[in-house]
N, C-alpha and C positions, 0 to 999 in steps of 0.2 A: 171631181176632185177639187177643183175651183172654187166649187161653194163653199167645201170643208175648214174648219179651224184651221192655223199652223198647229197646233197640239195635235188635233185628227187626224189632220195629215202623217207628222211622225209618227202618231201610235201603228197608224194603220200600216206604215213601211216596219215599223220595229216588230207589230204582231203576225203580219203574214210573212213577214222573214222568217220569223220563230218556228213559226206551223211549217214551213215548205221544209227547210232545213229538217225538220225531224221528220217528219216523211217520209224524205230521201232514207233516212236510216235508219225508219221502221222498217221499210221497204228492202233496203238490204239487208236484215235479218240483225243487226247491231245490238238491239234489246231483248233478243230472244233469252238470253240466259237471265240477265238483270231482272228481266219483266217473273219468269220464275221464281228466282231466288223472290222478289217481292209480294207474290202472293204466299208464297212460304212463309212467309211472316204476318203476311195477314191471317194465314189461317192458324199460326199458333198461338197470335193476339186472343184471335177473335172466336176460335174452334168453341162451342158449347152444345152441352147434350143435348137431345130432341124430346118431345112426348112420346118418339117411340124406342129410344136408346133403350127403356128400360122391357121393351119384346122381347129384344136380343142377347143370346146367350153366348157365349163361346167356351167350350172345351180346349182345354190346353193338352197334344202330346209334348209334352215339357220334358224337361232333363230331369225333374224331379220324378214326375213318371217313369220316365227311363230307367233312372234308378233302383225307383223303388219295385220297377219289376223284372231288373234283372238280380237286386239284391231277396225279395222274397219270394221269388218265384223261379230263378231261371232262366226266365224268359229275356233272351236277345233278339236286337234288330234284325228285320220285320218279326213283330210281333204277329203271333195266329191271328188269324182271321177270327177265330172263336169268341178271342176277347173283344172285340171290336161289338159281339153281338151280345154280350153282357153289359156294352155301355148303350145300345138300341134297348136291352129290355126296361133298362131304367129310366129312360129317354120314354118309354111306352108306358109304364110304372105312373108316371109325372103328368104324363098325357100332353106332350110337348108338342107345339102345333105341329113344326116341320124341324127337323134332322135333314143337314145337307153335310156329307164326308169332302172336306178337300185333301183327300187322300186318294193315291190311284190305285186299282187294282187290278193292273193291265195284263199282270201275268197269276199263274196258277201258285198256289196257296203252296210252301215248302212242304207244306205238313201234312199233304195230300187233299182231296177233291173233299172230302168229309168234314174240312175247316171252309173251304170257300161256302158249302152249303150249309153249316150252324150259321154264317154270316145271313145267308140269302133267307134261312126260315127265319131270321130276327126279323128281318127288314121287310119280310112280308107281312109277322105279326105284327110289326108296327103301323105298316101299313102309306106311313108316309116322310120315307125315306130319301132322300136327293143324290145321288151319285157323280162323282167329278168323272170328266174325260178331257181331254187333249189334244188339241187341234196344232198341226202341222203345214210348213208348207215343202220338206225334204225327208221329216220324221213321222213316225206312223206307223202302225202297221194294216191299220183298214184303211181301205178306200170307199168305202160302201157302208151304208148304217147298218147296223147287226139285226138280225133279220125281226127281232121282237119289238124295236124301238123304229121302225121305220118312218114310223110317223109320231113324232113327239106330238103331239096333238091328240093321243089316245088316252095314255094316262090321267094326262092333265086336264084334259077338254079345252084347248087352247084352240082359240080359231085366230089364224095367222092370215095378216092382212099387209104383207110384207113382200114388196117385190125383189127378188135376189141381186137386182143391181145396184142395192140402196146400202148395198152391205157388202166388205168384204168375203169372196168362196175363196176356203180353204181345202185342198186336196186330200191332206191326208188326217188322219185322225187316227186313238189310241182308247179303245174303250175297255170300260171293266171285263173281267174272262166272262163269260156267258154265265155262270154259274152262280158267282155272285152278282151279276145284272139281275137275275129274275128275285132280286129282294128288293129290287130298284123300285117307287114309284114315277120317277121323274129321273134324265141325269143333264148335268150342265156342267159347261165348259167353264174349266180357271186356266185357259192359255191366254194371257195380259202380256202387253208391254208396257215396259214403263217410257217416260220420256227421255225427249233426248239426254240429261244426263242423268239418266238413271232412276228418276224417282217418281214414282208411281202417284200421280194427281188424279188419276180418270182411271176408268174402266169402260170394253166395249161393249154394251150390253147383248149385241147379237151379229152370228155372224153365219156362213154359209155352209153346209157340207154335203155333199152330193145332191144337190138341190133343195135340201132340206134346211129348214132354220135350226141353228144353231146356237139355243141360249146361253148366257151365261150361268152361273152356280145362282147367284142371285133373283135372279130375275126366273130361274127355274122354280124355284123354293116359293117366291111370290103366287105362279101360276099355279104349283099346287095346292098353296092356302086357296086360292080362289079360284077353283071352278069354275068353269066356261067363259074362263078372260079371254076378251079381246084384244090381238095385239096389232096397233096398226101403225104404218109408216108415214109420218108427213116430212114435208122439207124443214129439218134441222130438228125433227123427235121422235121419239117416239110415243104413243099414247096407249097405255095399257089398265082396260075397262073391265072391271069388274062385271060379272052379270048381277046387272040390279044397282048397281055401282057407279058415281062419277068417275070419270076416263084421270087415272094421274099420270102427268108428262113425264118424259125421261129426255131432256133434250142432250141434242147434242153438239159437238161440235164439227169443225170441217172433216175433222177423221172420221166421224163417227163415233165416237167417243164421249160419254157421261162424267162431266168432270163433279168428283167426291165431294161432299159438306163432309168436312172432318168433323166427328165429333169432340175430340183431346186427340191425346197420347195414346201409346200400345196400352189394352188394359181397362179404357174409358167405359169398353160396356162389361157385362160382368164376367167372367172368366172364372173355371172351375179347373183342376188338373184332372186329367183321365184316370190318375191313380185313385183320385178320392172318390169320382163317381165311379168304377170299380169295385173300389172298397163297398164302397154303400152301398151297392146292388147285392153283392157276396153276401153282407152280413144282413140285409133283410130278408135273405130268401133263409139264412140261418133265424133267421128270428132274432135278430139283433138289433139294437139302436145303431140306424147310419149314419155316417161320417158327414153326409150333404144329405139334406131333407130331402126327397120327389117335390116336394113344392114348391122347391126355389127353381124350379123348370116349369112348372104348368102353365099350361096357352103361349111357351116362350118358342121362337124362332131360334133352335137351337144347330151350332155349325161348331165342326171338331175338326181342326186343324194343325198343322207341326207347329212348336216352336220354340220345341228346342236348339240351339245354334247348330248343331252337329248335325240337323235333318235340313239343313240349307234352304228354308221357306223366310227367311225372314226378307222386306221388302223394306227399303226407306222411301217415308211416305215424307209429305210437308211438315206435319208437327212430331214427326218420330223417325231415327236413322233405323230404327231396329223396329218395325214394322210389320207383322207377319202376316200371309197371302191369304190365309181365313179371315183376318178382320179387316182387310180391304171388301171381301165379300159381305162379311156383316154390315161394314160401313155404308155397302152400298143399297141392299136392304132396307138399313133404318133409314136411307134417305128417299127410297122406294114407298117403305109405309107411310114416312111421313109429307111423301109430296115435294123436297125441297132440295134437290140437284140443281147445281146452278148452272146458269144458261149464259153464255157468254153476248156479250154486248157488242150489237152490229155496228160492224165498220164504219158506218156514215153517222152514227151517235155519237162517237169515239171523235173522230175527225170532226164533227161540229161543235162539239164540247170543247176539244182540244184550240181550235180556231177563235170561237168566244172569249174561251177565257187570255187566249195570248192578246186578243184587242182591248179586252178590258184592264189584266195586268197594265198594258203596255199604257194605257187610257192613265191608269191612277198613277203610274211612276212616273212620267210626264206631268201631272199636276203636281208634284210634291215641289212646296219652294224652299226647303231648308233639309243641309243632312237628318237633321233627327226628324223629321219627319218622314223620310225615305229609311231612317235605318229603321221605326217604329212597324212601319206599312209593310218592309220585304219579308218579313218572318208571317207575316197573316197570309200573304199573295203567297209564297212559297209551299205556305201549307196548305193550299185550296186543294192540288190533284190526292194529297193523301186524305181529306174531307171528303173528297167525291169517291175517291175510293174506296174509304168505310164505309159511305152509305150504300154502293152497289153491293158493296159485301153482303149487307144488312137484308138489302133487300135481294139478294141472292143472284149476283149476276159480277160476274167478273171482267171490271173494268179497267183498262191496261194501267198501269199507274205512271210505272217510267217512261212512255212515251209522252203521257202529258206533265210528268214531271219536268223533263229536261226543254219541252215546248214553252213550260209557263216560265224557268228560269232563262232564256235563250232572250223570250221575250223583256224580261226584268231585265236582263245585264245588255241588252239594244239600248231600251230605253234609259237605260242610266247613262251610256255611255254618251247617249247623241244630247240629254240631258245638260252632259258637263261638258262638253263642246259648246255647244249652244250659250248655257249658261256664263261660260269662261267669256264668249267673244263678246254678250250684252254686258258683263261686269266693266271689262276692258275698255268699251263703247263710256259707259258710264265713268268710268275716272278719269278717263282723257277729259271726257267736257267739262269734268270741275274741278279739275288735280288743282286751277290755280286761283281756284276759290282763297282768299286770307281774309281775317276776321280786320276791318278796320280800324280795331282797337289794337292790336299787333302792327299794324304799320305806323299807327301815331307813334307810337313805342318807337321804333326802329328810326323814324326821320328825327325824335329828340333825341335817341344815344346810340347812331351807326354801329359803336362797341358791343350791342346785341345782336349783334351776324356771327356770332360764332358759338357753339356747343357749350352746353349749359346747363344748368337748372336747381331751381330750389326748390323748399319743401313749404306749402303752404295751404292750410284750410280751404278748400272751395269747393263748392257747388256743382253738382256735374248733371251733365243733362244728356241720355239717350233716346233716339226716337227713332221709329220703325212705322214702314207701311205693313199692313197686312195684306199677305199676297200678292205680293207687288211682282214677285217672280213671273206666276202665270198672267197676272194683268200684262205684262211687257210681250207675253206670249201673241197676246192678241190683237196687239198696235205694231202702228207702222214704226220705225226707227225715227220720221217727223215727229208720227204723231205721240210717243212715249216724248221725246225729249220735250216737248208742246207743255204736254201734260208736265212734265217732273219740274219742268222751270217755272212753272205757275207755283205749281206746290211749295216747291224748297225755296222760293221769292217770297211768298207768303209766310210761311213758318219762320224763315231767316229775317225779313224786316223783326217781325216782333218779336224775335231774341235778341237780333242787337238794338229794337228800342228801349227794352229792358236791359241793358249792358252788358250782353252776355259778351266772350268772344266764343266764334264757332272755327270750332278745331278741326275739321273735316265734312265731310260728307263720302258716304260709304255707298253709291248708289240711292236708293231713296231716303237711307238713315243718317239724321245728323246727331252731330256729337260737338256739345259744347258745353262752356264751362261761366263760371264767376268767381268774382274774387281776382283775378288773374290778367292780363298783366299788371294792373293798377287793383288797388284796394279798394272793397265796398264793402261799408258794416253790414248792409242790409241785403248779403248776397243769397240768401237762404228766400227771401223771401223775392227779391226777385226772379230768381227760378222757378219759382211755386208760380208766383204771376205770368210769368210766360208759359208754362203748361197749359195753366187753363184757359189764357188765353189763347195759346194755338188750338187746342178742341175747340173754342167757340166758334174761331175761326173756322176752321175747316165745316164744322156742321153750317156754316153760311154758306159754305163754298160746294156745299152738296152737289147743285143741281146744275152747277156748271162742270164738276167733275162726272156727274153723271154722262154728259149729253155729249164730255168729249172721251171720253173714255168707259162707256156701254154702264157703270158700275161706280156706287159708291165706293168710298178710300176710310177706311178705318186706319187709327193711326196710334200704335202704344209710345207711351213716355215713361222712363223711368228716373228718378231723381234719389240723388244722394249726397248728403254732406262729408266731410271727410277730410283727410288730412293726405296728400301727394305731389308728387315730384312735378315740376312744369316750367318747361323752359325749352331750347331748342334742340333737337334731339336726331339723330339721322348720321351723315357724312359730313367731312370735308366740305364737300361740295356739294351737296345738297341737304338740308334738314329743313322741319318743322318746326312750328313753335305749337304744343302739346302738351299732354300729361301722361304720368304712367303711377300707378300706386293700386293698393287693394279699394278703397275708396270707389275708383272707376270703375272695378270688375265689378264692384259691386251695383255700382249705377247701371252697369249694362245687364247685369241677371236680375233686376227687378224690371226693367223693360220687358228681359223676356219672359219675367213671372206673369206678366200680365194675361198671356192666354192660358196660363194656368185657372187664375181666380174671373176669368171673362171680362175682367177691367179695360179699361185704357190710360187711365195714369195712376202709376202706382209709386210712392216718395216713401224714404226711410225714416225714422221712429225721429234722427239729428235732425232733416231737414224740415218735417215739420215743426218740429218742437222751435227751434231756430227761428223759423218764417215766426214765431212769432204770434199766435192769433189772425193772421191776415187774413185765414182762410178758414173756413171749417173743412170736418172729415172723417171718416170713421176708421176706425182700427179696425184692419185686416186681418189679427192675428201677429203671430211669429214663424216665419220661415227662413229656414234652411236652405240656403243656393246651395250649387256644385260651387267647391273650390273652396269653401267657407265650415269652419266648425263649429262657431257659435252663430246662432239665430240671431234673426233681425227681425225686430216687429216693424209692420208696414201699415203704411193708411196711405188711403182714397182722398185725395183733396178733390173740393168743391167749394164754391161759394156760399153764402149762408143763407140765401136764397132759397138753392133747393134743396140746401139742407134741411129748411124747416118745412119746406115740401114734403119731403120724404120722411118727415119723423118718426112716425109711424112703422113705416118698415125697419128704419136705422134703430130704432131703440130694440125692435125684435130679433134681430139681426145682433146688436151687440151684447142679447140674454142668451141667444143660441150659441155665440161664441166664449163667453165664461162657460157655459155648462161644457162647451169643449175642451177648454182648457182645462177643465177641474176632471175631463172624466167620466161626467155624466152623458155618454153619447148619447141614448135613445131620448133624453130631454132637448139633446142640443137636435136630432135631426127633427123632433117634431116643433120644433121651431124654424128652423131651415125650411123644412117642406112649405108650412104659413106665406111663404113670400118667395117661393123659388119661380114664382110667375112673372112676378118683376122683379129682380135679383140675379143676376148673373151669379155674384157670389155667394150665392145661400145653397145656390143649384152644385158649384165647385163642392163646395163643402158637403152638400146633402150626399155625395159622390164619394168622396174619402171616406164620410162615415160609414158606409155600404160597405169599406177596404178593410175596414177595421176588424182584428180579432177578438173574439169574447170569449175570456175577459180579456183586456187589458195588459198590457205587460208594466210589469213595479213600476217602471220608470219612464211611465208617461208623461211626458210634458208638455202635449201640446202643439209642441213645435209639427208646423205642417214641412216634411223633406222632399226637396221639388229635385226631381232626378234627372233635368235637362236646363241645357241653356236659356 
């Protein structure tokens, strides 16, 4: 820990606070419902059909059906078994791979034994039929498998490779009356629970009953598309192997349980009503044009199930309240054929991610040295566990979301808080040691007219001048309280002789940024261009002073300047008993948001359209454009002072530079970036610009003017 940063160090208390803390209350069950409710939403974002959605069929016993066969036929609930085997011969018509019924048929047929058997001679002509039964652990009426099915491995050719401990044994069970069994080719269980509050995410694919495996409706239907499957038991799957076939997973989770890939909503796969494929069995055998083609069934994985409200099967599933218990089976199916049940993400994945990302949040909020920059950065960090979360989705695994949600925010609001502690007591450090910094030119003032001790001020034209380190916040992270204050009195000793050799007087200092002015207390015609001169002369400065900022302080000091001419109030301002002698007007905001334009456009001194013009020639420079600060409705055009020197150094780029920028003004963006791009190698500002262009809409909007809108301090 010794050797680490002080930044490392907090990150590392801020980030494993984050992780233990939530830990603690994953561990107590706290996000169980939350963590729910949120893949509920990832799966109604994100639900889409499969390659094999379109296998799957579903018959609807609907309320239309109901209807329409208690209005032309008679017929009330439970409907004969008989018609059930008019929608098998259509189903056999169509040549439909497999027919699974999740309907039970646990008791004898009202309409006597001669309707349960029309049902069983369908379902034998069919030949590959699926039958629902019902597992219990107080309801029931069998305890034993009915003596034809004793080994579900007959019909199917299933070889089970499944030890009975790997699976819930169920007691008791409810199966079809014997009569309609013997039209069975296969039959499986739809006894599901749903989750704890209610909503059906999973299904169990297999479970126990008198020593025998126990399939689900799904996974039975599967076995008998495919002949002589393999089904075998590993830790956390199951693998069920086609003969001739690659083995596709069903994993599970700690219940046992295969949690669903939704496809949509109730409906998503295709759906026919019973009444219409009734219809159209009736009138083909009349010789009639049907209602639904046999086509729109062939080679399909057909399942008929309730769902009308009144026959109580509906289930709320994640992307549907109204859900029905057959297309949980289809759903599971089509995630069957197509390979892609999602498998949940182990524990120490979970928790390593979770841990990572709290040290690196915790890492970057800790480097941030200005609000906007921390308010820029917390909506990207905030968003990472729902990132990581869409892509497990993506890639089919479900990755807990609110845990590392409230991990990654826990970590964020640590580090911001020790942030602005920390930050608060190095400010406070810093204006004690220069609170009584006064500009020598202000005290000349004061010993010729004592009568200036008191509140005041007038209004007058001057010069103003903002300066800023870059990064200086984290820089002070990494010095000792000697060795920053070492460092900063060099610096602000240096910058401050060559403002007041140039007449400035300096209004404050703000931690590493000073703020002064000209023209003020006393008059100078030529105040516009001595500001300009002290700018560039403190760059020069300081790039002299590189190598000893380097050596005392790990790191070069970039340093922005903003300059602005203007007309504001300045005089002595505060209390009674304590004041300043200062300035206040638009003028200064404006001199302080072109300093901070600077990491806009990658400059380091950037001066107003007045103060160059003002200065006179002194200097050359190029025009920046026109922008727009916060706080400000009309634009200001800005330029880059420099010498003329390397002005004609750089002519080359500058003249490119200033064709790229009319073409932006006027509009023509794709002229202006491919001149931008030309010099964005050595250009900071061609690079800014090449940037905005990128932002821009095509077309244009009517009233373009150019003006670039800088949306921060």
């Amino acid at each position: 820990m010794k050797h680490l940063s002080p930044i490392a160090r907090r990150a590392l208390l801020c980030g494993l606070s984050a992780f233990f803390l939530t830990f603690l209350a994953q561990a107590a069950g706290l996000f169980r419902s939350l963590e729910a409710y949120s893949w509920d939403v990832r799966a109604q974002l994100l639900a889409r059909p499969s390659s094999s959605t379109d296998l799957i069929r579903v018959i609807e016993l609907d309320q239309n059906s109901l209807d329409w066969g208690e209005k032309e036929n008679g017929l009330r609930w439970p409907w004969p078994r008989e018609v059930y085997s008019v929608i098998l011969d259509f189903c056999r018509r169509a040549e439909a791979a497999t027919v699974s019924f999740d309907v039970l048929f646990s008791e004898p047929s009202v309409y006597g034994v001669e309707d349960d058997l029309a049902l069983a001679r369908a379902g034998r002509d069919f030949g590959r039929l699926v039958l629902s039964f019902v597992l219990g652990s107080e309801s029931g009426t069998d305890t034993a498998w009915p003596k034809d099915v004793l080994d579900f491995s007959s019909p199917a050719q299933v070889t089970w490779r499944v030890p009975p401990t790997a699976f819930p044994t169920v007691p008791r069970a409810s199966f079809p009356t014997p009569d309609v069994q013997a039209g069975a080719a296969a039959l499986g269980t739809v006894s599901q629970n749903p989750d704890p509050d209610g909503i059906f995410r999973a299904l169990r694919p297999l479970a126990f009953f008198a020593d025998q495996p126990a399939p689900a409706l799904f996974l039975a239907a599967y076995a008998l598309h495919k002949p002589g499957t393999a089904i075998t038991h590993e830790p956390g799957k199951l693998l069920v192997q086609p003969a001739g076939e690659l083995p596709v997973t069903i994993p599970m989770d700690a219940d046992g349980r295969a949690v669903l890939n939704f496809r949509g909503k109730a409906g998503t796969h295709q759906n026919y009503s019973a009444a219409a494929v009734i219809q159209s069995e009736l009138r083909i055998q009349e010789g009639k044009d049907p209602v639904l083609s046999p086509q729109s069934l062939r080679g399909k994985h057909v399942f008929l199930g309730l769902t009308a409200p009144a026959l109580l099967d509906l289930r709320p599933a994640p992307t549907d309240g109204a859900f029905s218990g057959v297309e949980l089976h289809a759903t599971a199916l089509d995630n069957l054929l197509a390979n892609d049940f999602f498998r949940p993400v182990p524990g120490w994945f979970s928790s390593l991610l979770s841990v990572s990302l709290c040290l690196a949040v915790a890492l970057l909020a800790l480097r941030m040295t200005t609000l906007r920059q921390l308010g820029l950065v917390s909506p990207i960090l905030l968003s990472l566990p729902a990132f990581f979360a869409w892509g497990a989705y993506r890639v089919l695994y479900w990755l807990p979301f609110v845990p590392l949600f409230t991990s990654v925010f826990l970590s964020l609001s640590f580090s911001v808080m020790l942030a602005y502690t920390t930050e608060g007591r190095q400010r406070r450090f810093l204006k004690n040691a220069f609170s009584q910094y006064l500009s020598p030119e202000v005290i000349n003032q004061i010993i010729k007219d004592p009568g200036q001790l008191k509140l005041g001020g007038e209004r007058r034209v001057i010069s103003i001048y903002f300066s800023d380190l870059a990064g200086f916040s984290s820089l002070s992270e990494t010095l000792s309280p000697e060795e920053l204050t070492r460092l900063l009195n060099e610096y602000l000793s240096a910058m401050s002789d060559i403002i007041l050799q140039e007449g400035g007087t300096i209004d404050k200092y703000e931690g590493d940024a000073i703020i002064a002015f000209w023209n003020a207390p006393h008059s100078q015609e030529d105040h516009a261009e001595r500001a300009l001169r002290a700018a560039v002369r403190c760059q020069e400065t300081l790039t002299a002073m590189q190598p000893y900022f380097q050596k005392l302080g790990g790191r070069e000091l970039t340093m922005r300047i903003g300059l602005n001419t203007g007309s504001a109030v300045v005089g002595n301002m505060g209390s009674h008993s304590r004041f300043d002698y200062t300035m206040l007007g638009d003028a200064v905001n404006l001199a302080s948001r072109l300093e901070g334009a600077n990491k806009e456009f990658g400059t380091r001194t950037m001066v107003s359209q007045a103060t160059f013009e003002a200065a006179g020639g002194a200097f050359a420079g190029r025009d920046l454009g026109l922008i727009q600060v916060v706080g400000r409705k009309e634009p200001t055009r800005v330029f880059e002072p420099m010498r003329h020197e390397e002005a004609a150094k750089r002519a080359e780029a500058l003249h490119i530079f200033a064709l790229a920028l009319k073409a932006f003004q006027s509009g023509r963006i794709g002229e202006a970036e491919e001149l931008f791009a030309r010099i964005t190698a050595v250009d900071p500002p061609a690079v800014a610009y090449l940037k905005i262009c990128d932002t821009l809409p095509t077309p244009l909007s009517s009233d373009w003017t150019g003006v670039w809108r800088l949306t921060g301090k």
